[in-house]
Each structure stands twice: as structure tokens, then as C-alpha cells.
C-alpha positions as CSV (number, residue, x, y, z in Angstrom):
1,X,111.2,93.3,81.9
2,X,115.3,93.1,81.6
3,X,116.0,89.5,80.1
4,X,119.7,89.2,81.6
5,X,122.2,86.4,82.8
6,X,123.9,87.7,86.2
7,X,127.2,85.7,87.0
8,X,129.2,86.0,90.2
9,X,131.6,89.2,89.8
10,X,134.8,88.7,88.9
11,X,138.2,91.0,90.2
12,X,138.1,92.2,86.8
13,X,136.4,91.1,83.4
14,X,138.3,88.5,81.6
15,X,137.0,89.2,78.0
16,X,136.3,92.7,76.3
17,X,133.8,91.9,73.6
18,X,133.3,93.8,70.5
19,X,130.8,97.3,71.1
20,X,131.9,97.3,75.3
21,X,133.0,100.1,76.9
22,X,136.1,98.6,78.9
23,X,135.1,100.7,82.1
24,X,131.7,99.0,82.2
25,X,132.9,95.2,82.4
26,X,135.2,96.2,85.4
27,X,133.7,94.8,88.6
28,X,132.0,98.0,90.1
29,X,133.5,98.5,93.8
30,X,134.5,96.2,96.4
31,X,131.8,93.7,96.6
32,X,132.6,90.8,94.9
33,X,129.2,89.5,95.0
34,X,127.8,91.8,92.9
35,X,126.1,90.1,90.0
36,X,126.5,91.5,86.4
37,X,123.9,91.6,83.9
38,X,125.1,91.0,80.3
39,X,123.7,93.5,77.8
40,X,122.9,92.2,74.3
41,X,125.7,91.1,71.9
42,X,126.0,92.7,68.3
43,X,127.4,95.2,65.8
44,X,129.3,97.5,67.9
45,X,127.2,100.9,66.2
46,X,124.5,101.6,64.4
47,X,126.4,103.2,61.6
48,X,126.7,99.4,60.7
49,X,122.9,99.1,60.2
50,X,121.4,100.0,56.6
51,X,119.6,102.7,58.3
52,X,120.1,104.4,61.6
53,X,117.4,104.2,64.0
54,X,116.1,107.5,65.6
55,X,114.5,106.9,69.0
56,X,112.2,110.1,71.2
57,X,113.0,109.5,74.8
58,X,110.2,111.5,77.0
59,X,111.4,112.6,80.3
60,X,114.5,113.9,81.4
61,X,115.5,112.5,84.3
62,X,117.7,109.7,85.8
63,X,115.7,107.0,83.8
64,X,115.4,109.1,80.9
65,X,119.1,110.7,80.2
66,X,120.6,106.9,80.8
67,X,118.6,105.4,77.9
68,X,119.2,108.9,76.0
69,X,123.2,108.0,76.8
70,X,123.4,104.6,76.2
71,X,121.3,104.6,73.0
72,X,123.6,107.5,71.8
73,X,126.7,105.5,72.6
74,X,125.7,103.3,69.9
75,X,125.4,105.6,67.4
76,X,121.3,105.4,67.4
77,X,120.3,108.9,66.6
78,X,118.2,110.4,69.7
79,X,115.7,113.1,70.4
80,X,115.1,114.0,74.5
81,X,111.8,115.5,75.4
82,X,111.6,116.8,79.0
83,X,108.6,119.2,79.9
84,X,110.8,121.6,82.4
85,X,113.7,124.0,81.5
86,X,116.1,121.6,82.8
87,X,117.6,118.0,83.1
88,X,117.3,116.0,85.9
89,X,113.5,115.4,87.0
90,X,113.2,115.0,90.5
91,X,116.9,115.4,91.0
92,X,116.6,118.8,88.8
93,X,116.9,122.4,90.8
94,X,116.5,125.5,89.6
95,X,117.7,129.7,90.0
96,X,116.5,131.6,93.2
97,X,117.7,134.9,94.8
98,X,118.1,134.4,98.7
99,X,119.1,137.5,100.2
100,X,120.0,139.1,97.1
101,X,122.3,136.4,96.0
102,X,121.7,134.0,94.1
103,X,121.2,130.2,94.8
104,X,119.6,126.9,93.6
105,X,116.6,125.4,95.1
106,X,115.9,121.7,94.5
107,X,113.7,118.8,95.8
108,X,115.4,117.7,98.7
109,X,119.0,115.2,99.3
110,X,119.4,112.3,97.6
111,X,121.8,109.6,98.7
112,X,124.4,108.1,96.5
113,X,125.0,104.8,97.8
114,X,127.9,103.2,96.6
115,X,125.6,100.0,96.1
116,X,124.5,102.2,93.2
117,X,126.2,100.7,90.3
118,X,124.1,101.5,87.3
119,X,123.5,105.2,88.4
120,X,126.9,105.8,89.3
121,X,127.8,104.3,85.9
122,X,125.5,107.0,84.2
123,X,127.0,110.2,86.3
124,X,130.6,108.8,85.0
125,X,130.0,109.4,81.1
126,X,130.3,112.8,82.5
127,X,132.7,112.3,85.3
128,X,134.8,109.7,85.1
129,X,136.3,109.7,88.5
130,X,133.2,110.7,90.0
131,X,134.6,113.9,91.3
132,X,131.9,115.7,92.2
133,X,130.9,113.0,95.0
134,X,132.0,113.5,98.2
135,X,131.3,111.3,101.2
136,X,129.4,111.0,104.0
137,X,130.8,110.3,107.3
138,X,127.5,109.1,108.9
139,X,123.9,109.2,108.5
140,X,123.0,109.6,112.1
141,X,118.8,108.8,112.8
142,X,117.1,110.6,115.4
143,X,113.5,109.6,117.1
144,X,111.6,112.1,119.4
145,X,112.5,110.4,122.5
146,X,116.0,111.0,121.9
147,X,117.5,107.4,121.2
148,X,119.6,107.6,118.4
149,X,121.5,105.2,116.1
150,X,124.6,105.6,113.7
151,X,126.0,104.0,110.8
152,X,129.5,104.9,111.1
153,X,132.1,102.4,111.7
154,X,130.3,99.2,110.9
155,X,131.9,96.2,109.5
156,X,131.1,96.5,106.0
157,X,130.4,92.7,105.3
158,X,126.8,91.3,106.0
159,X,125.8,89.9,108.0
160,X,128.2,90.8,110.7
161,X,126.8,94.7,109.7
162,X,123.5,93.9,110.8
163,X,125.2,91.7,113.7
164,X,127.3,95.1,114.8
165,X,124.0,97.1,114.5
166,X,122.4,95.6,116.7
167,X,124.2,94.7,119.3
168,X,125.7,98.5,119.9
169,X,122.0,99.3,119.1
170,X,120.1,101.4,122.2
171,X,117.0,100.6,120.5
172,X,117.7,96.6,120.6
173,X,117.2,95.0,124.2
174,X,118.2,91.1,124.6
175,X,114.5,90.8,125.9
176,X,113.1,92.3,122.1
177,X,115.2,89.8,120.2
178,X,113.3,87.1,122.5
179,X,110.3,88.1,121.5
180,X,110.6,88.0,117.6
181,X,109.1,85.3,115.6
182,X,112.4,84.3,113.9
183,X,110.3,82.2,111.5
184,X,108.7,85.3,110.2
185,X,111.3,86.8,109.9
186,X,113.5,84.5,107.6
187,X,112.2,85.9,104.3
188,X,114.8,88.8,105.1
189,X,117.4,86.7,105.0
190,X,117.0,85.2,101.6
191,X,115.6,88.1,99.1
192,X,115.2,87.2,95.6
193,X,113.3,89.4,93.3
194,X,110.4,88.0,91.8
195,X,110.2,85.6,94.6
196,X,110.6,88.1,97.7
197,X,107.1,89.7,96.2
198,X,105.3,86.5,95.3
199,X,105.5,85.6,99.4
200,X,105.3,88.9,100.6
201,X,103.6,91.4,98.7
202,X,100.2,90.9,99.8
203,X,101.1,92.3,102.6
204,X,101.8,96.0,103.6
205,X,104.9,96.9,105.8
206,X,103.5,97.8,109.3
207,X,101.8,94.3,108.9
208,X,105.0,92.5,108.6
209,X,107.1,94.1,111.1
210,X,104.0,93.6,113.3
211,X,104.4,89.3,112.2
212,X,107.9,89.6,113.2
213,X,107.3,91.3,116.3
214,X,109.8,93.6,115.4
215,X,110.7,95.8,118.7
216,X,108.5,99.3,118.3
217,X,111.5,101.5,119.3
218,X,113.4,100.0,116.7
219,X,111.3,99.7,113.8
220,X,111.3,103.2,113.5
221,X,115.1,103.5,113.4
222,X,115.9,100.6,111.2
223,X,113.0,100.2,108.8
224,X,110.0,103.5,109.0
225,X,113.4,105.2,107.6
226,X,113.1,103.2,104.2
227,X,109.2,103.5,103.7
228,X,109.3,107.1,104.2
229,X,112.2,107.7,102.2
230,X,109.4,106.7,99.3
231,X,107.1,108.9,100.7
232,X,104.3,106.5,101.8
233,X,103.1,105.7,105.4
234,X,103.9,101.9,106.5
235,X,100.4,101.3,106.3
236,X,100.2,101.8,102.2
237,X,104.2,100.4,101.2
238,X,104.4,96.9,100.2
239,X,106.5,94.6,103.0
240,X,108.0,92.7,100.2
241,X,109.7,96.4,98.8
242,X,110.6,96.7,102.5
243,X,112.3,93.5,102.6
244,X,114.2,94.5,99.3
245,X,115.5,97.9,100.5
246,X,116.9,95.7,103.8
247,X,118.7,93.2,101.1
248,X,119.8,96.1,99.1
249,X,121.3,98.4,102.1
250,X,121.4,95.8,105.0
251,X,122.0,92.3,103.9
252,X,122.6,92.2,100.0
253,X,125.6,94.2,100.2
254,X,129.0,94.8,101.5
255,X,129.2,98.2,99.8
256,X,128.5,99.7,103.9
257,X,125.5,101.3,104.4
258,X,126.5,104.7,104.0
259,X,126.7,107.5,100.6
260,X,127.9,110.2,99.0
261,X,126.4,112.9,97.5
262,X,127.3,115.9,95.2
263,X,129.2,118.7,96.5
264,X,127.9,121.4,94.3
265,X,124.0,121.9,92.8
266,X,122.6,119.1,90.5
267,X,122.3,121.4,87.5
268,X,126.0,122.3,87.9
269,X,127.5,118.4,89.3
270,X,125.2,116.1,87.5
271,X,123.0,117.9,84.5
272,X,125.4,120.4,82.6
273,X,127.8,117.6,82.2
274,X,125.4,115.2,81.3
275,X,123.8,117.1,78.9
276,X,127.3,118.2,77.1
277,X,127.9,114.6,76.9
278,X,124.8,113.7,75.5
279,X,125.0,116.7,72.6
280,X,128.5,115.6,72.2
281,X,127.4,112.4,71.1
282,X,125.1,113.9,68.6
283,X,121.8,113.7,70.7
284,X,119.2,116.5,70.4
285,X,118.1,118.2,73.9
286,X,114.5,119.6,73.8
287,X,114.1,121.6,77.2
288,X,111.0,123.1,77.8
289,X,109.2,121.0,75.1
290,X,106.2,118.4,76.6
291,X,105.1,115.6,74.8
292,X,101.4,115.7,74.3
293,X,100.5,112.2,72.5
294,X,102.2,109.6,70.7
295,X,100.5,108.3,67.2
296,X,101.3,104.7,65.9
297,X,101.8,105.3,61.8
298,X,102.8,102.6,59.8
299,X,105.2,100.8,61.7
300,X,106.4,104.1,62.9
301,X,105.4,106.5,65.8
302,X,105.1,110.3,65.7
303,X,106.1,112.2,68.4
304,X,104.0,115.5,69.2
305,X,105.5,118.1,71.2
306,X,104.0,121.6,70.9
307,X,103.4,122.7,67.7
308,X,106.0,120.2,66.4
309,X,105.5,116.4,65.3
310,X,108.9,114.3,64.9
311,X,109.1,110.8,63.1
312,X,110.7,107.7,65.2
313,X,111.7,104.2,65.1
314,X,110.9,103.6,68.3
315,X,110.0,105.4,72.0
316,X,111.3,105.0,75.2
317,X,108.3,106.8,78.0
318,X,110.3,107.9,80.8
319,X,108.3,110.3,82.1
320,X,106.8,110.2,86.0
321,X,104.1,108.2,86.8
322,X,101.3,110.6,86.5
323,X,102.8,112.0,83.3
324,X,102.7,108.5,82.1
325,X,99.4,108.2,82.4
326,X,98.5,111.0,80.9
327,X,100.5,110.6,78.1
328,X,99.3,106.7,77.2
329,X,95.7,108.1,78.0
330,X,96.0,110.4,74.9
331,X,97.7,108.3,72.5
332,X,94.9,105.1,72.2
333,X,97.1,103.4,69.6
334,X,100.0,102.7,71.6
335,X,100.2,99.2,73.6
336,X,97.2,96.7,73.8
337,X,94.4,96.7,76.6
338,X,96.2,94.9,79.3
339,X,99.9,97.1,78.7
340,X,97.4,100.4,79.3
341,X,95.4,98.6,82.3
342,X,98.8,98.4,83.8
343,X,99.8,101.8,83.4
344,X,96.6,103.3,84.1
345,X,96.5,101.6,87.4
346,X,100.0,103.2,88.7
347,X,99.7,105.6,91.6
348,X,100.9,107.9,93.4
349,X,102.4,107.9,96.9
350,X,101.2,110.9,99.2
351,X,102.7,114.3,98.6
352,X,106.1,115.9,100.7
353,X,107.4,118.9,101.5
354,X,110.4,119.8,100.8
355,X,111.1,123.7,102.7
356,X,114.7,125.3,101.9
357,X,115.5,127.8,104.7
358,X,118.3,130.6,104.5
359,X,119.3,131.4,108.2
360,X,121.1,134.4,110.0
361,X,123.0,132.0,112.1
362,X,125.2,129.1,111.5
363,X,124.2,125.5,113.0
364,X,126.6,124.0,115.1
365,X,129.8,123.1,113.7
366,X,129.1,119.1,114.8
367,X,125.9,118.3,113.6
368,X,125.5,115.6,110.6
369,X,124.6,117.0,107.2
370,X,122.2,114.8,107.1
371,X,120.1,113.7,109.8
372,X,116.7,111.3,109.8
373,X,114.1,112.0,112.4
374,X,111.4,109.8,112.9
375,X,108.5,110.3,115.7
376,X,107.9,114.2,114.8
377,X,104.4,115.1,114.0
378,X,106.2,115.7,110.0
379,X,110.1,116.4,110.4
380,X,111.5,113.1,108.4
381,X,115.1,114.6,107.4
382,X,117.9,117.7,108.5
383,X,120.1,118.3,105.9
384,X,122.5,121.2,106.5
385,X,123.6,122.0,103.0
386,X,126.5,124.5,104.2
387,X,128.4,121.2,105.5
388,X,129.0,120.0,102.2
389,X,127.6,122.0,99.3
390,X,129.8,124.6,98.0
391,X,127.3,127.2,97.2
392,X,125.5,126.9,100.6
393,X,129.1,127.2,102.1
394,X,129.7,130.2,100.3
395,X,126.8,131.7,101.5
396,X,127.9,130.7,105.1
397,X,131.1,132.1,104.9
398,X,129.5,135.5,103.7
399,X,126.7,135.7,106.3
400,X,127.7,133.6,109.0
401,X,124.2,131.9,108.7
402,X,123.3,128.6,107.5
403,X,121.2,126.9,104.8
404,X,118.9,124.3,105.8
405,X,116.7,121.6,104.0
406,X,113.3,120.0,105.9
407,X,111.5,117.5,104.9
408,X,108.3,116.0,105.5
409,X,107.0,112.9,104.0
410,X,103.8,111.4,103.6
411,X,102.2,114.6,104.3
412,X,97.8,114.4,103.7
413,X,96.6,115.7,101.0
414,X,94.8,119.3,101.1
415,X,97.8,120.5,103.4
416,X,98.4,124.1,103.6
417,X,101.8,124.3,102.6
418,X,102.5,127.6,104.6
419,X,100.9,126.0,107.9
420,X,103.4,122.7,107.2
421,X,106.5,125.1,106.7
422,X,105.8,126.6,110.0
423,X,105.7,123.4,111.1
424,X,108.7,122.3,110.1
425,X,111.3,125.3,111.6
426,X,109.2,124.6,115.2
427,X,110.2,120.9,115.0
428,X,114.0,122.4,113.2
429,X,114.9,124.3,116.8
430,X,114.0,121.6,118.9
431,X,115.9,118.7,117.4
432,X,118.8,122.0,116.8
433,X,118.3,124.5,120.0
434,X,120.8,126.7,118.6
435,X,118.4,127.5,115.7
436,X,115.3,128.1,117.6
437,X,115.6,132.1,117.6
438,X,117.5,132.0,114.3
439,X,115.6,134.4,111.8
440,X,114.8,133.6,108.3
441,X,116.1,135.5,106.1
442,X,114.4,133.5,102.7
443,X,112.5,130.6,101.8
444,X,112.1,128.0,99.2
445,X,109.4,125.1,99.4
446,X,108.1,122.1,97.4
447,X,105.1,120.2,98.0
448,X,104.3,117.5,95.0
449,X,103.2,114.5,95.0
450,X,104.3,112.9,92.1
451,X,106.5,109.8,93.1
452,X,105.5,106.3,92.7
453,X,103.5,104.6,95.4
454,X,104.7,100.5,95.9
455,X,101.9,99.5,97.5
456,X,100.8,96.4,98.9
457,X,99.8,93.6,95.8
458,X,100.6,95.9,93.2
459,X,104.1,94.5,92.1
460,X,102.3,91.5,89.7
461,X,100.9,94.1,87.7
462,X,103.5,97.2,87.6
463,X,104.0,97.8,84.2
464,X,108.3,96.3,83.0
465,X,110.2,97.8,80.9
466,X,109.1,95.7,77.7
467,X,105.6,95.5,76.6
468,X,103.2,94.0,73.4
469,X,105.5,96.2,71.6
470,X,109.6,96.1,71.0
471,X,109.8,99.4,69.9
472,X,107.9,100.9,72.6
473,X,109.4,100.6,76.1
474,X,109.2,102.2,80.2
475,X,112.0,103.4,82.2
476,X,111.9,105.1,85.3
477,X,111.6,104.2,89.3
478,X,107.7,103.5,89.1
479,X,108.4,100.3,86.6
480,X,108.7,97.1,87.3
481,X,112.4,95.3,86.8
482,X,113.2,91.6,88.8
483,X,116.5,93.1,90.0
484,X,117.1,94.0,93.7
485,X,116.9,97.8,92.7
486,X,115.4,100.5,94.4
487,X,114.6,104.6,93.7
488,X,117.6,106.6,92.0
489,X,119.4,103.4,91.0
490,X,115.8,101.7,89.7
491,X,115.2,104.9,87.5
492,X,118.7,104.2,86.1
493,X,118.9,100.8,85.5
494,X,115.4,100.9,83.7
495,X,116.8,103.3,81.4
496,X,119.9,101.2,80.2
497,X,117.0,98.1,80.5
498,X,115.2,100.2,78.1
499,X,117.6,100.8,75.9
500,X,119.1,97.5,76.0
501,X,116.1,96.3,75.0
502,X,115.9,98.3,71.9
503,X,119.7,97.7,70.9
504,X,119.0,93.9,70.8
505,X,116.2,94.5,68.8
506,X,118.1,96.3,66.6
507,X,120.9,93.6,66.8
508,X,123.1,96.2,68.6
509,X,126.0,95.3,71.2
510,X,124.1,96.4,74.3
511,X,125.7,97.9,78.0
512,X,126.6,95.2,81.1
513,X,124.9,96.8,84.3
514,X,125.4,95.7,87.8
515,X,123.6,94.7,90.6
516,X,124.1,93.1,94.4
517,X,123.4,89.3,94.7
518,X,119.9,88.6,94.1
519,X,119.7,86.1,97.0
520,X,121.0,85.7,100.4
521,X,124.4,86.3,101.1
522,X,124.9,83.3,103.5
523,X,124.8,79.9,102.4
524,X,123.5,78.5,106.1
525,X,120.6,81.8,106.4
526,X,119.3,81.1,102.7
527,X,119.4,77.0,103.5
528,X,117.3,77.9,106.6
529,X,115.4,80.3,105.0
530,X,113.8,77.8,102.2
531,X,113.3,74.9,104.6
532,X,110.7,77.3,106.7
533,X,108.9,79.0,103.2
534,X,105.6,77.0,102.5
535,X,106.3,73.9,100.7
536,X,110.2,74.3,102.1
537,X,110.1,71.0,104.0
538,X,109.6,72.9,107.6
């Protein structure tokens, strides 16, 4: 796991030490509770070293480019390994042709959330001003009754944001509040990760909101929106990652609970640069090129990768979960027994579907581009990619049509994807009516099932980022790191964990991350909190 001191922010850094880029030290955005995680102190590059170190990252993605970036910043020569054509894992897209233009498919929106620090820190190297972000006026949520709830124009301080919530809430009535078991619910109000999992990660999420007597109509405005945004029914997510993702959006942080996203495609906004900066650094990008095994030799590993087989000093796995499996499965020298337990017994949360539609009308001029839905038979999220994506504008502007994204989470297994598409662009014209007659005029769908599954009593034995061995480490949103971290910002922070971890092996001066608090943000909550805990004094 990260071994890291976090310290109250400061305004601004007092001391630049030797090997720091100044931009990282600079507290990250307005909270000044966010806690900063010293990276490893030595030589400021590896040129200083007798020998430089070459490192094979495996995986592209979030987790993988970060530790490809940061190890590169140090001079430590780097090869990159990632199986598709393209950067970017699940945040990667790809060419299509709709209606004889061409376009970019992907895997469905992702929210930046300005609580991001470490992934934001990552899209910078390429972007310093983060210009391809724009941001999101609301994130309206929508259940199939028709109430509705907004996060637009909260205070952006907790816990008077929760406070505001609720009380403007339609789904909160005075009599629901009554009814909750406040005592149950106090964990909420003082997360700390390990601790938050030790008390409640026994338990799955539907179970705890069920102890709480959380109210029904709200639950699946408030919280459902978090366990399906990992793709897992209540039922099979771990409350204690529940209560984590409230800390980190809710209660943990006064970044507001709304995002931005990028305003163009991710392999234009996010991977092109990111790849220039990492071959401008002297890193080697291998597209295309899946790793088969790893082989231990002689204090050294050997990477092989089609027909090829490339010496390293050490390996960072940041592939997905299943990948990872597979890959530790065929290379029996790497780890001990109990590091390959741990990875072996990683799952898999249930699959989605992610359906790209290309209309011949426009949605309404008002809506959200973005929009969760809960209470639908599958319809989780509308986004409407011609409100703030330049290529879907463009196609817009030229049709007068729209382009729309579905998504359905949590889907069961064996589904036919072309019954599920259907599906979706029923339950599309009745949330929009003015797209119930609109014509498709082409079509784009995913259905994986290849993200990480947090399931209840499974934190203690997630795999972390360091093992038996310090040259061989994890990265990616499946591992296990004692930060209040969760999905795109997990998968980077693992990745500078990762490499962190190998630049202080190496004695090299190592990169400060971020986080929000890793406790409660008020004193008198947190006080009360620990007097009702077992053992508290309660």
C-alpha cells in the first residue's frame, strides 16, 4: 500500500525540495482540507544513479500512463505495454463512420470531479491549464416516478451541502428523518480509510441503508447513484465503499459535488497529448502489443509481448482486473502464494451497456448533458454529447439531429445485447418525449464486464499497490490504497503510488499527491461519531 504522511494543506507550499515539480506542492483547489501525501525524498533523476533503471508498465490506462509519466519524470527509462490500438483503457474510444462521417465511439461519460486531485494532476503534464475541461452546470437525477433532485447551487462547504440537500430535497419528508436510526448512521460522518472498512465492510450496501432506515424514495437519489456508477447492484457493493464515495463527494469535500468533463473525444483531449508527453520524455509506447507472461531471471524480470521478450528492473501490472489474473496466472514465478491468492480472488462486477445513438432530430435545447435515472427496468444515465462535445455538436449543426449515450448498469449476464439496446431508446423517449419517433440513423454499443467488483468483506484481502516484492508493484482502480479514493482518481493515484514506490526504492525524489481529509470534517460529528463506535464509550 502507499506509505505516506498527509498534513493539513497549506495556501501554498512553503518549501520546494530538490527533484519536485513546483506545480505539484501547490495546494490543489479550494479546499483547504485536503491532505497531501509526501512522495519519497532523493536524487532528483536517475541519471544520478550508476545505472538507469528500466521499468515495463502493462496497461495503458489511467493507472498505467500515470506511473509511465511519473517514472519518466525521473529519468527512469520506461516501456508501456497496452493490448488495444490506443491509450486510455476504459476511458479509450475509438474511429466509427455514422452516417458517412466520421466519429468516435467510447465507453460511456466519465465525471471529472474537481475532488480529483491526482488524476487531474496526470491530464495536466499534457494540459497545463486543463483546457480541455469544461464544466457542468448540474447533474440533475431522475427516478421513474418523476421526483427529481439537483445539484446546482449548493453551498459548497460540508456539511451545510448535505444540510442544503436535504432540506430543498422532494425526496426527504421531516417524518423520514424521524424515522432514521441516527446511531447507525454516524459512521458517515467520520470516514477514515482503513477504519471505515474494518466496521463496515462486512456488510453490503442495501444492508446498511436498510440499518439506517434510510427513506426508500431517497436512497435511490442520493446513494443507488454511487453503487451503480461501479456497475454492481446494492446487494453485491460493500457499504463501507458506499460510505467512502459519500465522504469523498458529500461530506469529505468542499470541492461541490459537481464535474467537468472533456469537451472533445478522449483520444484527441486526454490520450494524444499524453502520449506526446510521455515519448517526449523518452518513454517507449507499445500499442497493440499484449503482455503474455512475466519471468523472474536473476534478479531481473523478462517481459514477453508477442514474439518479443524485453529485460527490466522492475514491473508495474496495471492492467484490468481480469487481465491481471490472467497475466499472474501465467507467470508462476512472480509474487509468493498469498500475493497470487489475492489477485486470483479479484472479481468482476456485472457487465453494462453502453449504446451510442446518432439521431435525426435534436433533443431539447434544455435538457442536462448528463442526466442519472434510477427506477427504469435498465436506463442508469442520458448523456446528450451534442451539449458539450465538439464533434457531436458538429454533427448536430450539420443534421439537425442529436447524439446520444445510454447506459445500463448491472445488466445479468447472458443478455442479448440487441434486445437491451432496444430497451434502452424505449426507456430514452419516455424520460425525452421529443425523441420517442426520432429515427436512428446509426449505432454504436458496448457490453463488457470487465470493472472491478467491491464487494462486501473483500477489502482485507484486495491486493495494494506493494507486495513480497519491491520491484514488482499494482496500479489500477481494482487495488487496494488506505486513501479516501475512488474509480478514475483510484486508478491514478495507484499509478503515482506505484511509482512512488519504486522511486524510493531506487532512492529517487518521488511525486506529492493529494487527497480530501481522511476523517470527518466536523470536530463535534467525528467526537460524536467515536463515542457511539463499539468500544467508543456509548
Amino acid at each position: 500500500m502507499i506509505r505516506t504522511r498527509a498534513v493539513t494543506a497549506p495556501r501554498r507550499a512553503a518549501v520546494d525540495r530538490p527533484g519536485r515539480d513546483r506545480a505539484a506542492v501547490d495546494r490543489p483547489g479550494r479546499d483547504r482540507a485536503a491532505a497531501l501525501l509526501a512522495g519519497p525524498v532523493g536524487l532528483p533523476d536517475a541519471g544520478g544513479l550508476p545505472e538507469r533503471p528500466r521499468t515495463a508498465v502493462v496497461g495503458g490506462g489511467i493507472a498505467g500512463v500515470a506511473a509511465a509519466v511519473a517514472l519518466a519524470e525521473r529519468g527512469v527509462s520506461v516501456d508501456l505495454y497496452e493490448r488495444e490500438d490506443d491509450l486510455g483503457g476504459r476511458l479509450r474510444g475509438w474511429p466509427v463512420t455514422a452516417g458517412g462521417a466520421a466519429a468516435t465511439m467510447t465507453r460511456g461519460f466519465h465525471a471529472f470531479f474537481r475532488q480529483y486531485y491526482n488524476l487531474r494532476a496526470l491530464l495536466r503534464r499534457a494540459d497545463p491549464g486543463l483546457g480541455m475541461l469544461r464544466p457542468v452546470a448540474d447533474y440533475p437525477l431522475l427516478h421513474a416516478d418523476g421526483a427529481a433532485e439537483s445539484f446546482a447551487g449548493l453551498p459548497l462547504t460540508p456539511p451545510w451541502s448535505v444540510a442544503a440537500f436535504v432540506m430543498r430535497s422532494r425526496t426527504f419528508a421531516l417524518a423520514d428523518l424521524r424515522r432514521m436510526r441516527p446511531r447507525a448512521a454516524m459512521p458517515l460522518f467520520d470516514v477514515s480509510v482503513p477504519r471505515t472498512y474494518e466496521d463496515l465492510d462486512a456488510l453490503d450496501a442495501a444492508a446498511y441503508l436498510d440499518a439506517i432506515r434510510f427513506p426508500r424514495a431517497a436512497r435511490h437519489l442520493a446513494f443507488e447513484v454511487f453503487s451503480r456508477s461501479f456497475f454492481a447492484d446494492p446487494r453485491e457493493f460493500s457499504a463501507a465503499e458506499l460510505a467512502a464515495m459519500f465522504h469523498i463527494y458529500f461530506l469529505g469535500s468542499s470541492e461541490g459535488l459537481l464535474f467537468d468533463v472533456p469537451d472533445g473525444p478522449f483520444p484527441r483531449t486526454l490520450w494524444g497529448p499524453l502520449r506526446g508527453r510521455l515519448e517526449s520524455l523518452g518513454a517507449r509506447v507499445h500499442l497493440g502489443t499484449p503482455v503474455e507472461r512475466v519471468e523472474r531471471t536473476g534478479g531481473r524480470y523478462r517481459v514477453h509481448a508477442g514474439s518479443r521478450a524485453a529485460e527490466a528492473d522492475a514491473v508495474v501490472l496495471a492492467a484490468d482486473v481480469r487481465a491481471l489474473r490472467g497475466l499472474v496466472d501465467a507467470s508462476p514465478g512472480l509474487g509468493d502464494p498469498a500475493w497470487r491468492r489475492r489477485v486470483a480472488a479479484l472479481r468482476n462486477a456485472p457487465p453494462f451497456l453502453v449504446s451510442r445513438v446518432w439521431l435525426d432530430r435534436a433533443v431539447r435545447g434544455d435538457r442536462a448533458p448528463f442526466l442519472g435515472t434510477t427506477g427504469f427496468t435498465l436506463l442508469d444515465n442520458i448523456s446528450v454529447l451534442d451539449l458539450f462535445e465538439d464533434e457531436a455538436r458538429a454533427w448536430r449543426e450539420r443534421t439537425g439531429g442529436s447524439v446520444v449515450e445510454l447506459h445500463a448498469y448491472a445488466v445479468d449476464h447472458g443478455s442479448s445485447r440487441e434486445a437491451l439496446a432496444r430497451a434502452l431508446v424505449e426507456q430514452m423517449g419516455a424520460v425525452y418525449p421529443e425523441l420517442r419517433d426520432a429515427r436512428v440513423l446509426h449505432e454504436e454499443h458496448v457490453l463488457a464486464d470487465d470493472c472491478p467488483l467491491f464487494a462486501p468483506g473483500s477489502f482485507a484481502e484486495r491486493p495494494t499497490v506493494t507486495g513480497p516484492d519491491p520491484t514488482l508493484v499494482l496500479a489500477g482502480d481494482g487495488i487496494r490504497v488506505d486513501l479516501p479514493v475512488a474509480l478514475m482518481e483510484r486508478a491514478a493515484t495507484t499509478g503515482f503510488g506505484a511509482a512512488n514506490a519504486l522511486l524510493g526504492h531506487w532512492n529517487l525524489a518521488g511525486h506529492d499527491l493529494w487527497t480530501v481529509a481522511n476523517r470527518g470534517r466536523s470536530p463535534l460529528l467525528r467526537r460524536a461519531a467515536r463515542r457511539l463506535r463499539p468500544g467508543g464509550g456509548a
